[in-house]
C-alpha angles and dihedrals in degrees: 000000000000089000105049084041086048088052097044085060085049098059081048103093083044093053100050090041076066103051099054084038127086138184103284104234119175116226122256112268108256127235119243122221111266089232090072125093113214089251098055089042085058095051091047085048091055092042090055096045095047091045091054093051103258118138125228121251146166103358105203114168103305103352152073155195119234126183127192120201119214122185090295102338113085116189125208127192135160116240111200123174104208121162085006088298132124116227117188109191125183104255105168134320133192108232095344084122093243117181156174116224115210082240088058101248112133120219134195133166119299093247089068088078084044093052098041093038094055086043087055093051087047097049092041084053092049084044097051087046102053092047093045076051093058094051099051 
C-alpha cells in the first residue's frame, strides 16, 4: 500500500508540470502587406521585436532569433520572413516547462500562445502602419 502510495506522489510534479503545460503550437505565419518591400518588412519586424521588449539575436539571411526575458523565465523564437511571410518557430526557452512527450508532442506553459499571440497582433499592427505610411 505504502509503495504504490509512495509512486502516486511521484507522478505528482509531472502531473502538475501538465497541467500548466499545453501542446506548443507555433503561431501561423503572418502575411505581410503587398506595399512592403522585404527589406522594410524586416525592419518592421525589428521595430516590433525591440519595442516589445525582445532582444535581438543570431541574424542569419532573413531571419533572426529573438529572446524576451520575464522575471526568471527568458523565450526564444526565430523569426524568418520567407515568401513575404513571417514564420515564428519555438527555438528554446529557461522555466517556461518545455518538453518533449514520448509521443512526440512538445509541450510548454500555457503563457507561450499568450505571448506569441499578443507579438503577432503587434507585428500585424507595425506591419498594417508602415505600409498605410507608404501610401500616404
Amino acid at each position: 500500500m505504502n509503495l504504490t502510495l509512495a509512486k502516486r506522489l511521484a507522478l505528482l510534479p509531472v502531473l502538475a508540470l501538465l497541467m500548466a503545460a499545453t501542446t506548443l503550437v507555433d503561431p501561423v505565419p503572418l502575411r505581410a502587406p503587398p506595399e512592403l518591400t522585404s527589406q522594410e518588412i524586416i525592419k518592421a519586424l525589428h521595430g516590433t521585436l525591440v519595442k516589445r521588449g525582445w532582444i535581438l539575436g543570431k541574424e542569419e539571411g532573413d531571419a533572426v532569433d529573438a529572446t524576451l526575458y520575464v522575471r526568471s523565465h527568458s523565450l526564444t523564437v526565430r523569426f524568418a520572413l520567407k515568401e513575404r511571410e513571417v514564420h515564428m518557430n519555438y527555438v528554446d526557452s529557461v522555466n517556461f516547462d518545455y518538453d518533449e512527450l514520448r509521443s512526440g508532442r512538445r509541450v510548454i506553459h500555457r503563457k507561450y500562445d499568450q505571448w506569441m499571440r499578443n507579438f503577432t497582433i503587434a507585428l500585424a499592427q507595425d506591419l498594417q502602419a508602415a505600409a498605410y505610411a507608404k501610401r500616404t
